[in-house]
C-alpha positions as CSV (number, residue, x, y, z in Angstrom):
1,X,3.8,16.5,29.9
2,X,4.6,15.3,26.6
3,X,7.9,13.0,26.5
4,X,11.3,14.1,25.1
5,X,12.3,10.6,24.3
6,X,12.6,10.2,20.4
7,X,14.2,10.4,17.3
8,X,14.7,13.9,16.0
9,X,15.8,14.8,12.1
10,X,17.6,17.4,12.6
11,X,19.2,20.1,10.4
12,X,22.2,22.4,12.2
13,X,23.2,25.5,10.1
14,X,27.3,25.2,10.0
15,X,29.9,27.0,8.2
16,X,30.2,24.3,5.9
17,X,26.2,24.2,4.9
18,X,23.6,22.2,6.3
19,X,24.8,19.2,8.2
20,X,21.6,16.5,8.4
21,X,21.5,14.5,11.4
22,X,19.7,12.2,13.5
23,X,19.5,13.2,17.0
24,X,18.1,10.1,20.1
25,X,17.4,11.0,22.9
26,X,16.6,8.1,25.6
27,X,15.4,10.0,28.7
28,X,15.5,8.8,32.6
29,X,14.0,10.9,35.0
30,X,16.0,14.4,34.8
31,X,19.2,13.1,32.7
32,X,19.2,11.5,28.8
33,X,21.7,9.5,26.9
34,X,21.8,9.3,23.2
35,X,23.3,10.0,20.0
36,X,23.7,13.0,17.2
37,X,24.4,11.0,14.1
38,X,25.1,12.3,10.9
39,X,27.2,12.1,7.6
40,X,30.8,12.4,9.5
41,X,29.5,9.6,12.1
42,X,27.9,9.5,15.2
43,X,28.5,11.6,18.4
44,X,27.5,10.0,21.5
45,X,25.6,12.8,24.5
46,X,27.6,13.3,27.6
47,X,26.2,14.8,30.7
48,X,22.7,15.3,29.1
49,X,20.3,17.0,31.3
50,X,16.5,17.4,30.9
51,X,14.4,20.6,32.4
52,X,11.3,20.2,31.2
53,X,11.2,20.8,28.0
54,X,14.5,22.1,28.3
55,X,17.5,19.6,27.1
56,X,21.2,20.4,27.7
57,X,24.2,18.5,26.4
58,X,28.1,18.0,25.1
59,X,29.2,16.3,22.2
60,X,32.9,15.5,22.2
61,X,33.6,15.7,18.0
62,X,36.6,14.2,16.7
63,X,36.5,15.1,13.1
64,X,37.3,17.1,11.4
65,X,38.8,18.6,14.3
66,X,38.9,17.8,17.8
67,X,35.9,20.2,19.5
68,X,33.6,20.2,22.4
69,X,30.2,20.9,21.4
70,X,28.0,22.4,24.3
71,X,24.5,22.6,23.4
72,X,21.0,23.7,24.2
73,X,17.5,22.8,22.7
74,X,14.1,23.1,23.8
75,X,11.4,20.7,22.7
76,X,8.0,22.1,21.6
77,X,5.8,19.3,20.3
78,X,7.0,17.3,17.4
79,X,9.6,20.4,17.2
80,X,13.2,20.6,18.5
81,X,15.1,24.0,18.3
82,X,18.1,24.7,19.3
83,X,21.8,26.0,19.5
84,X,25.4,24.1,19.5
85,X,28.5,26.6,20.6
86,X,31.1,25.3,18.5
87,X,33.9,26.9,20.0
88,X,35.7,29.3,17.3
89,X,33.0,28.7,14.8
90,X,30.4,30.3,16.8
91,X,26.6,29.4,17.7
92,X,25.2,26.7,15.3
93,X,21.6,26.7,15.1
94,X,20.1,23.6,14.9
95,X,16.2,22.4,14.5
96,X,14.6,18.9,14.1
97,X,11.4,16.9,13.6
98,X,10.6,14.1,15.9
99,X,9.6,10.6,13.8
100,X,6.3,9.3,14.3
C-alpha cells in the first residue's frame, strides 16, 4: 500500500476564497502528526488517525477566530481530497498534491 507520509499543496475552498496551504503528514503505524500551514500560520494535527487511505484529524485555529477544525481526507495516489467542518462556516472542501 502506497504511504500517506508527505507533503501535500493543498487548496481548501473557504468563505474568504481559496486559502493555499501546505499540509505534512508524518505517519506511525495507524496515527500521524503534522502540520497544515498556510498564509495565517501553521496549525499543528491533533489526534490524527490513519485508515488506510483514510486520514482523520483536528486543527485547533486561533486566528482569526478561535475554532476547532475536524477534518476528513482520503489519499488516492499523489491526490488528497477532502473536507474540514468549520463549525458555523460549514464544510470546507479541501484538495492537495503530494511533492515529489
Amino acid at each position: 500500500m502506497a504511504s500517506v507520509d508527505g507533503a501535500y499543496d493543498c487548496v481548501t475552498k473557504t468563505p474568504m476564497g481559496d486559502q493555499q496551504s501546505v499540509f505534512t503528514v508524518i505517519a506511525s503505524g495507524d496515527r500521524f502528526n503534522g502540520t497544515n500551514a498556510g498564509p495565517l500560520g501553521a496549525l499543528d494535527v491533533k489526534d490524527g488517525k490513519v485508515d488506510g487511505n483514510r486520514l482523520t484529524w483536528v486543527m485547533e485555529m486561533t486566528m482569526p477566530m478561535p475554532m476547532t477544525l475536524t477534518c476528513e481526507a482520503i489519499v488516492n495516489g499523489d491526490k488528497l481530497t477532502g473536507t474540514i467542518d468549520a463549525g458555523a462556516f460549514g464544510t470546507l472542501t479541501m484538495t492537495g498534491t503530494k511533492r515529489t
